[in-house]
N, C-alpha and C positions, 0 to 999 in steps of 0.2 A: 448611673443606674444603681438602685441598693439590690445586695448581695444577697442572696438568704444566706448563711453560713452551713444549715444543714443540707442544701443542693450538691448532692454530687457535681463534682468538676466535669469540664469533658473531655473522657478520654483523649482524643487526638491531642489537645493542647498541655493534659499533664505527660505523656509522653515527653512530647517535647521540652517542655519544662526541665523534668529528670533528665533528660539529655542534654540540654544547654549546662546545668547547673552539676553535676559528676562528671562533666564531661567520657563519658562513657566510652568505652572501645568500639571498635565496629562491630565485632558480634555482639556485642549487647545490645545496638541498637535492630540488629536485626530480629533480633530476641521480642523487642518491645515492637516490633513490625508487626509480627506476627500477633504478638497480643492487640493489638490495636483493630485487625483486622476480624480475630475471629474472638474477641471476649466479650463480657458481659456488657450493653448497651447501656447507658444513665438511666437511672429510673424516671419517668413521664416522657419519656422520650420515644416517639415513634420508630419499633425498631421493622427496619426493611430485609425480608426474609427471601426476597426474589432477585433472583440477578436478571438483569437487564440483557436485552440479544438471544436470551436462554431460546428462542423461537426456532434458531436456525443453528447449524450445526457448526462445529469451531473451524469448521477449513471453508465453510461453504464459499465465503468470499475469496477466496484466495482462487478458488476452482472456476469461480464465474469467472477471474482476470484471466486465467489463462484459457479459456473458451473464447474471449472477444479479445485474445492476442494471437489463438489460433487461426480466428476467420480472417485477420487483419491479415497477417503473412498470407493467407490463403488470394487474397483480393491482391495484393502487392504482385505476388506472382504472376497473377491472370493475366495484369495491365503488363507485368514486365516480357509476357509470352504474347503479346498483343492482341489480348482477345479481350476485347471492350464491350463486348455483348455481353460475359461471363460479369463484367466487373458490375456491371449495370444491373445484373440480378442479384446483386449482393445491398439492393435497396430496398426497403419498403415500397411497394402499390405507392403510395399517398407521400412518400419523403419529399423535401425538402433540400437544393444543392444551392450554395451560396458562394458565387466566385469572384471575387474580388480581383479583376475593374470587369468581369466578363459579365457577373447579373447573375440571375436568379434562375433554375432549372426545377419546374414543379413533377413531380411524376416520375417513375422508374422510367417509362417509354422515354422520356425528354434528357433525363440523365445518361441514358442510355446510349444515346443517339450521341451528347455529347465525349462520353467518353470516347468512343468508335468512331468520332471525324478525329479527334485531336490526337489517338494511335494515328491515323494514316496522313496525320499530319508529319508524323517523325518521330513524335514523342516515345522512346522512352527510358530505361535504366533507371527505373523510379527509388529513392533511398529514403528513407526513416530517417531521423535520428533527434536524438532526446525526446524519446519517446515518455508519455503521462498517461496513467489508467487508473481511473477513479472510478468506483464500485462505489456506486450509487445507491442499487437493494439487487437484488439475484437476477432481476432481469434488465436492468438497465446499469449502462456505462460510459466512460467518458473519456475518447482516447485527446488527445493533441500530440504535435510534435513538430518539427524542421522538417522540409524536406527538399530534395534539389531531384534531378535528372536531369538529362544532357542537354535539353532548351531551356532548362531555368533551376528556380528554387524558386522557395517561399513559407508559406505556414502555416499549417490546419489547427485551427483555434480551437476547433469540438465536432470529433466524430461522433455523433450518437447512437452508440448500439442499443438495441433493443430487443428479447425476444420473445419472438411470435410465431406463435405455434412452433415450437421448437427450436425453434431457429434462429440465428444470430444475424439480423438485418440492422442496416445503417437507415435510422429516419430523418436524421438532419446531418448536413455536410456543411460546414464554413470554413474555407479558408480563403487563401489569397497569393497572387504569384506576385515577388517582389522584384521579380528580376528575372528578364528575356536574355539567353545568350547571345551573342551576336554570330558565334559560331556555335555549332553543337561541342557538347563534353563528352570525354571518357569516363565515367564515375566509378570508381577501382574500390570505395567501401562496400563492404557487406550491404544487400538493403534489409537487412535482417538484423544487422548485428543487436540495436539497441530492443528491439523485441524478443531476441536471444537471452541478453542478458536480464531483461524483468523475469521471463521463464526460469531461468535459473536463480535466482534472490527468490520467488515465488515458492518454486519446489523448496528450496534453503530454508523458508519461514516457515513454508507445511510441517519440516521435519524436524526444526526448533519446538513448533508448537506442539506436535504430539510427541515429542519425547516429555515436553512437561506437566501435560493430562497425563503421561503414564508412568509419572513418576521418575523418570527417567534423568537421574542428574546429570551425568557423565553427556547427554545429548547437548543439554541444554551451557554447558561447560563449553562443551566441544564447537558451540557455535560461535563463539568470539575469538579474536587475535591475541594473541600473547599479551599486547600492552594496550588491550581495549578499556574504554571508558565507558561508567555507570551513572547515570546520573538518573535516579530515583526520585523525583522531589514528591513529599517535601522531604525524605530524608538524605542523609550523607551521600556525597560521591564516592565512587569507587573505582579506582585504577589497577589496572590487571586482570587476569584469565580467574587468580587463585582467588583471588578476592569476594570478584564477581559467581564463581563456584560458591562462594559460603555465602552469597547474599540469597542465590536460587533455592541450595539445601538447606538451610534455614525456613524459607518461605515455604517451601512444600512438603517440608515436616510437619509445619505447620500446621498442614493443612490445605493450603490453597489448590484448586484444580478447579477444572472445566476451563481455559480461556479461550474464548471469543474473540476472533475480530473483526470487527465489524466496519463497513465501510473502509476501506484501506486506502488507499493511494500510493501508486509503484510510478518511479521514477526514475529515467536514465539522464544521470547529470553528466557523466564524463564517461570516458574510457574505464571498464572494467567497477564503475563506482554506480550504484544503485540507492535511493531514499525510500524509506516505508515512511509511512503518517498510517495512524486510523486509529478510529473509540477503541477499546478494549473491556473487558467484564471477566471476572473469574467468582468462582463461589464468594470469595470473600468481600468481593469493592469492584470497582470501576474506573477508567479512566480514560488516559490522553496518549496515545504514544507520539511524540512532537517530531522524531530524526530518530531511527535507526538509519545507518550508515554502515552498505553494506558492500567488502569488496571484493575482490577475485583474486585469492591467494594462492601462488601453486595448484591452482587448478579447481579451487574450493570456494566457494561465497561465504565469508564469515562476516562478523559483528563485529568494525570498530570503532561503533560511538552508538550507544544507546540511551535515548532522550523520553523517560516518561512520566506523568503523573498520575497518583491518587487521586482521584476527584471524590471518591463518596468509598466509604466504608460500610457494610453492610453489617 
């Protein structure tokens, strides 16, 4: 393709250019981060002046997960104090229950009815665990997870919360039992625990994220482990607390604030170990966050692996 020679370059790739080619320090390219994101656009170049998500508020998602992890413990309970009426009103009029080899239950009435033969069947000491909640938009979410109690286990593929008129109802249920005990179990974990720990990574991301809407470095510092990893792409990784402090204060010198997150996904992979995913937007650009990796230190959820991209510069 012929070149004009008078076309300005584009920004993000002479950045980089000058970085491959001085090989630069790390503050300097944090330096050229910042200019990348908030300087002058190419000239004919359509420059985009709205940040994206700007609709809804920067914690909103985070608050809806913890609304459809509050009703889940709420529902967990009810089955575990045997009261399968209670659990049965925690459905949509019109849902949807999908039991895997049992069949298909249309109706809260029909749901209802189900859960309330199978408490007085024996069942219960119902448990969670690795638990998944995908925030969908403000009213709809997407839990999954493992689950056993003392006649079995198995695995809900997709709770779908949804809310209507205020309120945080299940419209579709699928899961499946994999396995009948042959004797009933004692189940000695938490049936809470892994809904515990999203709660806490959740409140941990609320207070990451507005300490860096408000400027607040030393927040946004304080929320990683000593020998945490940065991996920003496209630009340099970064290892350690100090480092990753000069990559935030740099950024919000800058200039950057308002972030967004949008659509999240909170995950309990192991003992005390938490995943975030979700879009992201801040004044400046947009992106991917792929793995934050988040764990339970001395009694604190911090940051030791943060996975994100720039996708668009504004």
């Amino acid at each position: 393709m012929h070149h004009n020679d008078n076309e300005q370059p584009n920004l993000s790739l002479k950045i980089m250019m000058m970085y491959l080619n001085k090989l630069m320090v790390l503050t300097g390219v944090f330096t050229l981060f910042i200019g990348s994101c908030v300087g002058q656009e190419p000239k004919n170049q359509k420059i985009k002046t709205a940040q994206n998500y700007i609709e809804q508020p920067p914690l909103a998602h985070h608050q809806v997960a913890l609304e459809v992890l509050t009703a889940s413990k709420k529902w967990i309970e009810e089955f575990n104090k045997g009261k399968g009426e209670k659990c049965g009103k925690s459905y949509a009029k019109n849902a949807y229950m999908r039991v895997i080899p049992v069949g298909g239950k249309n109706g809260n009435k029909n749901i209802s009815q189900f859960w309330i033969d199978f408490i007085k069947s024996g069942a219960s000491n119902l448990v969670y665990t690795d638990v998944n909640v995908a925030v969908i938009h403000e009213k709809q979410v997407l839990l999954s997870a493992n689950w056993q109690m003392n006649v079995g286990r198995g695995v809900i593929y997709q709770e779908k919360w949804e809310k209507v008129n205020g309120t945080w109802v299940i419209t579709y249920d699928d899961f499946e039992i994999l396995e009948h005990f042959r004797a009933p179990k004692t189940i000695q974990t938490d049936p809470l625990a892994s809904h515990k720990a999203l709660e806490g990574v959740i409140k941990a991301s609320m207070h990451w994220t507005t300490g860096f809407n408000t400027q607040n470095i030393q927040t946004c510092s304080d929320g990683y482990t000593k020998n945490a990893t940065l991996s920003p792409s496209p630009f340099p990784e970064v290892i350690g607390k100090k480092g990753i402090q000069t990559f935030w204060t740099e950024l919000i010198k800058g200039g950057a604030k308002n972030l967004i997150y949008h659509s999240p996904t909170f995950t309990s992979v192991a003992e005390n170990r938490v995943v975030l995913s979700s879009n992201w937007s801040m004044n400046i650009g947009e992106g991917k966050i792929y793995q934050e990796k988040w764990i339970l230190k001395d009694g604190k959820w911090l940051l030791d692996y943060d996975d994100f991209q720039v996708l668009k510069q504004y």
